[in-house]
Each structure stands twice: as structure tokens, then as C-alpha cells.
N, C-alpha and C positions, 0 to 999 in steps of 0.2 A: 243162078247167081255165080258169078265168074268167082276163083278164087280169091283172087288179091281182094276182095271185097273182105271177104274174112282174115285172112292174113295179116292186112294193115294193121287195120284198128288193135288188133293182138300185137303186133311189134308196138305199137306207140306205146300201149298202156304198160308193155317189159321194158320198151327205154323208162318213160316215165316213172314208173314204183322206181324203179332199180336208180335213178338218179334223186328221188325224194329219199330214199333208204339210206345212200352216201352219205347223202346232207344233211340229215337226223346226226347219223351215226357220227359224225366230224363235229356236228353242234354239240352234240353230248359230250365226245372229248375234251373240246372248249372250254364249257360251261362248268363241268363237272371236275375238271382239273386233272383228268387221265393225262392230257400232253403234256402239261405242266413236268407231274410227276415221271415221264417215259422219256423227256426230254436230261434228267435227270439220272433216271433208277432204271433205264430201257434192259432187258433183259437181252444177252446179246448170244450166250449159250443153251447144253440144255439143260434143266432146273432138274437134282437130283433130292427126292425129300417124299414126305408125305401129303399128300393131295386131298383138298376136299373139293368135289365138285356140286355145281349147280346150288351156288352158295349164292348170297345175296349181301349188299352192303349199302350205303348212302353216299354220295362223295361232292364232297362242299355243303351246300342246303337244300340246291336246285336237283340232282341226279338219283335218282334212285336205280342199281343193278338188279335186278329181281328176279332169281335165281338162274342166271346166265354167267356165273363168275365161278372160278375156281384158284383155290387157296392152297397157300402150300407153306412149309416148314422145313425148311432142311439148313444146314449149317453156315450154307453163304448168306440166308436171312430170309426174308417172309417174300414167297410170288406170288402174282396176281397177273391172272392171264382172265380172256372173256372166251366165250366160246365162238367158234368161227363165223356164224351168223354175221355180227356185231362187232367184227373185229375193224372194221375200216378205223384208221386212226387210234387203234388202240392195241399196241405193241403189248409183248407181257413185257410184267416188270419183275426186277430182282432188289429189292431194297434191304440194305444190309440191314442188322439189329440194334447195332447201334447207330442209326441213321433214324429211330423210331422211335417215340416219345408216346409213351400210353397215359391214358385216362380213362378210372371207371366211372361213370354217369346213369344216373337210375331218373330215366322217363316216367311219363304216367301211368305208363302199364308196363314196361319192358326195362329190363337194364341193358345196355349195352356199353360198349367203350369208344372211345375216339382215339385214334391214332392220329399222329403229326409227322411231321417230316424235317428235318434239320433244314436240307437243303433244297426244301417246297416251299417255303412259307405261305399263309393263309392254304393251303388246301388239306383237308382231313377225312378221315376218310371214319365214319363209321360202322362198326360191328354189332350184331349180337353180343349178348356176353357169353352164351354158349358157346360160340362158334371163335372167340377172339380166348378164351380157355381152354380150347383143344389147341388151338394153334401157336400159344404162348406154353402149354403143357408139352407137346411137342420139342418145341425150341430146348426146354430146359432140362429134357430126358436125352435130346443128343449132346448138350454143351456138358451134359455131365457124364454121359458114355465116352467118349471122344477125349474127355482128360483121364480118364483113368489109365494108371500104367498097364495093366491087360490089352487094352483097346491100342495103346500107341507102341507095344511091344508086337501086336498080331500086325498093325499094319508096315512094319518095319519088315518081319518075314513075309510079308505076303505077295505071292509073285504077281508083277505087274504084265 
């Protein structure tokens, strides 16, 4: 059997996946309201905070992220980045705090929360409630380190 016999049929089926995989991953941004949101909140630097990986969340009614996501907390406001797999069309984002309208909501089995967006309208994103309490516990342990005079006295001497 001459090579290219084998060869082909292998290139078609990598163009192939590799061009269904794009087009999943762009539908999902669509559908789910990641562009929406990154058209928006696109994360443009690099995100300094605390990090939860391979986290999971719902976004709109149709998307579910299923432990390919990671969360984060630090002072310019909540990131959501996806892991490189999955990232086609899906930029991280940096959504300030006050850009974020929370809701606690208790399902049939689980509670979680829903977050909103000022300046998304209709798309939300849902959490665990575990996971939206670490990350809101977070937020309120730096907003309250960060006004203390100790904290804004060290970083006055602190050489840059």
C-alpha cells in the first residue's frame, strides 16, 4: 500500500475535527453569550487575584462550561478565562464589580447564584453557590485589606 493511501484519509479527518471543533466552539460563544459579554468585559491585561481552576458554570439556558473554566477574584473585578482547548472565540474576560448584579437561587437539588451584567443585558451567567462564595469571600477580604490605612501606608513605601 503506497503511502499517501494512509496519509490522506488522516489529513482529511485533522482538517475535518479541527474545522467542526472551531465551529462548535464559535456556536457556543454565540449561543451562550461569551461574545456578547467579551465584546464588553474582554480582558485586555494580565489578571492579578486569586484563581479557581477547572471550575464549571451555565451561561444563558443553552451553554453549559463543565469544568474547563477558571475564576478569579482580585481587585479590578471577577475573570473568567476557559482553558486553551476551547478558547476559539472566547477571550478572558475582566468584569469590574460593580458591573455585576448578583442573585441567590435555590434549584431542585443545588443552590446556586445568577449573575447579570449592566452592560450585557439578557445574558447571565450561573454559578454554584459554593464556588460564587469563594469568589464573592475573596472580593470582600481584598476590598477590605486594600482600604486599611496599614495596606495604603506599605504600598506608598513600597519600592516599585
Amino acid at each position: 500500500m503506497e503511502p499517501c493511501f494512509i496519509i490522506l484519509p488522516f489529513l482529511i479527518f485533522l482538517v475535518s475535527f479541527s474545522a467542526l471543533w472551531a465551529f462548535i466552539c464559535i456556536l457556543l460563544s454565540s449561543i451562550g453569550g461569551w461574545k456578547k459579554l467579551a465584546s464588553v468585559y474582554r480582558c485586555e491585561g494580565i489578571f492579578t487575584g486569586r484563581r479557581w481552576r477547572f471550575r464549571s458554570c451555565r451561561m444563558s439556558r443553552y451553554v453549559n462550561y463543565n469544568n474547563c473554566l477558571i475564576f478569579g477574584a482580585g481587585t479590578e473585578g471577577l475573570y473568567i478565562n476557559i482553558l486553551p482547548l476551547f478558547r476559539i472565540q472566547h477571550p478572558p474576560l475582566l468584569i469590574p464589580w460593580s458591573e455585576i448584579k448578583t442573585e441567590k437561587t435555590k434549584g431542585m437539588i443545588f443552590a446556586y447564584w445568577k449573575l447579570s451584567f449592566a452592560r450585557a443585558s439578557n445574558t447571565e451567567i450561573r454559578l454554584s453557590a459554593a464556588l460564587a462564595e469563594q469568589i464573592f469571600d475573596e472580593r470582600n477580604w481584598r476590598e477590605s485589606r486594600e482600604s486599611s490605612v496599614v495596606y495604603r501606608a506599605y504600598k506608598k513605601i513600597e519600592p516599585h
